[in-house]
C-alpha positions as CSV (number, residue, x, y, z in Angstrom):
1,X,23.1,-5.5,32.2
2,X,21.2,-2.3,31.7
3,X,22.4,0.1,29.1
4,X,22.8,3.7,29.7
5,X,19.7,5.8,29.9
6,X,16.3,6.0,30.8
7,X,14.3,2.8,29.8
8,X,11.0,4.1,29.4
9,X,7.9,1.7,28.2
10,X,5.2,3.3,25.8
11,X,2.3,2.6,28.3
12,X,4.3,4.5,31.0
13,X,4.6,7.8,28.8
14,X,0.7,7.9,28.1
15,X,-0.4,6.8,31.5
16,X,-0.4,9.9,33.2
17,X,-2.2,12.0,30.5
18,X,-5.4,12.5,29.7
19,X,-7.3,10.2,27.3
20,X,-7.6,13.0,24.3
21,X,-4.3,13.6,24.2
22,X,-3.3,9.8,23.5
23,X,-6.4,9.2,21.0
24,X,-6.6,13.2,19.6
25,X,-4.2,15.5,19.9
26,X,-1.1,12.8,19.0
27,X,-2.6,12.0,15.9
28,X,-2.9,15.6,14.9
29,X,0.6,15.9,15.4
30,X,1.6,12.9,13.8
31,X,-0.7,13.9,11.1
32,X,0.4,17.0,11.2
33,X,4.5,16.4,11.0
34,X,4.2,13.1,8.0
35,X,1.2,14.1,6.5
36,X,2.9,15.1,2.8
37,X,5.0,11.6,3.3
38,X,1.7,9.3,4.1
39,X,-0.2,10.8,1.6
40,X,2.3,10.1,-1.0
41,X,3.0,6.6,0.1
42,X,-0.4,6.0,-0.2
43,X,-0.7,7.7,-3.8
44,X,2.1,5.5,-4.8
45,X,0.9,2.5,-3.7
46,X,-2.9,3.0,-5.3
47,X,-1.0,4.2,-8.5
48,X,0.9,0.8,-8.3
49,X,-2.3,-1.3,-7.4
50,X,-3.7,0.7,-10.2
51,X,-1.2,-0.3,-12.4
52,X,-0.9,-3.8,-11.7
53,X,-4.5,-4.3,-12.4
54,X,-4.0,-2.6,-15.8
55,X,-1.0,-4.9,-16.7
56,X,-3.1,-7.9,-15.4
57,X,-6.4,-6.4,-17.8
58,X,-3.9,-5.9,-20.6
59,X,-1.9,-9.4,-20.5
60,X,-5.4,-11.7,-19.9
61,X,-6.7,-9.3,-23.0
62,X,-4.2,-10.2,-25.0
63,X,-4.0,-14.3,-24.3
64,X,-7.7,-13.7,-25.0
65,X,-7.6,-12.7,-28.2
66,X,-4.3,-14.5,-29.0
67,X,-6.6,-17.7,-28.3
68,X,-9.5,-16.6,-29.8
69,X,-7.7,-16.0,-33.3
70,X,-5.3,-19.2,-33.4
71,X,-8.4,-20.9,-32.7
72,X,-10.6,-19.7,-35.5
73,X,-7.1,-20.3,-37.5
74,X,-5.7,-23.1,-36.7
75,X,-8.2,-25.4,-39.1
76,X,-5.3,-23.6,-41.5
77,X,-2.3,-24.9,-40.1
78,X,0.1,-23.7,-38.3
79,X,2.8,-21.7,-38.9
C-alpha cells in the first residue's frame, strides 16, 4: 500500500536544477541555517578529543612514574 502524500526521491528534486544550485547554493543555505549548531558540535567534540588525550597523557604519566619510583624502592620492601 502507498501512504498518503507525495513520495518524492532525492535524485528527482535535484534533477531538474541546475548543477550550482545542488553543489553551491544548498550548502550555503545549509550552512547558512546550522552553521552556529555545526560549529559547536565540532568544538565540542575537539574539546572532548582534546581532553581525552590529556587524561590518557596524565594517567600513562602517572603509571610512569608510579613504576619508576616502586622500582628504585622496592630493594626496600614493600609496604
Amino acid at each position: 500500500m502507498r501512504k498518503a502524500g507525495i513520495s518524492v526521491t532525492t535524485k528527482g528534486v535535484f534533477q531538474g536544477l541546475p548543477w550550482w544550485v545542488t553543489w553551491i547554493a544548498i550548502p550555503v543555505l545549509v550552512l547558512a541555517v546550522f552553521g552556529g549548531l555545526i560549529i559547536t558540535v565540532v568544538g565540542f567534540v575537539v574539546e572532548l578529543v582534546f581532553k581525552l588525550l590529556l587524561l590518557v597523557a596524565l594517567v600513562a604519566g602517572l603509571i610512569y612514574l608510579v613504576r619508576k619510583f616502586s622500582s628504585s624502592s622496592s630493594s626496600r620492601g614493600d609496604w
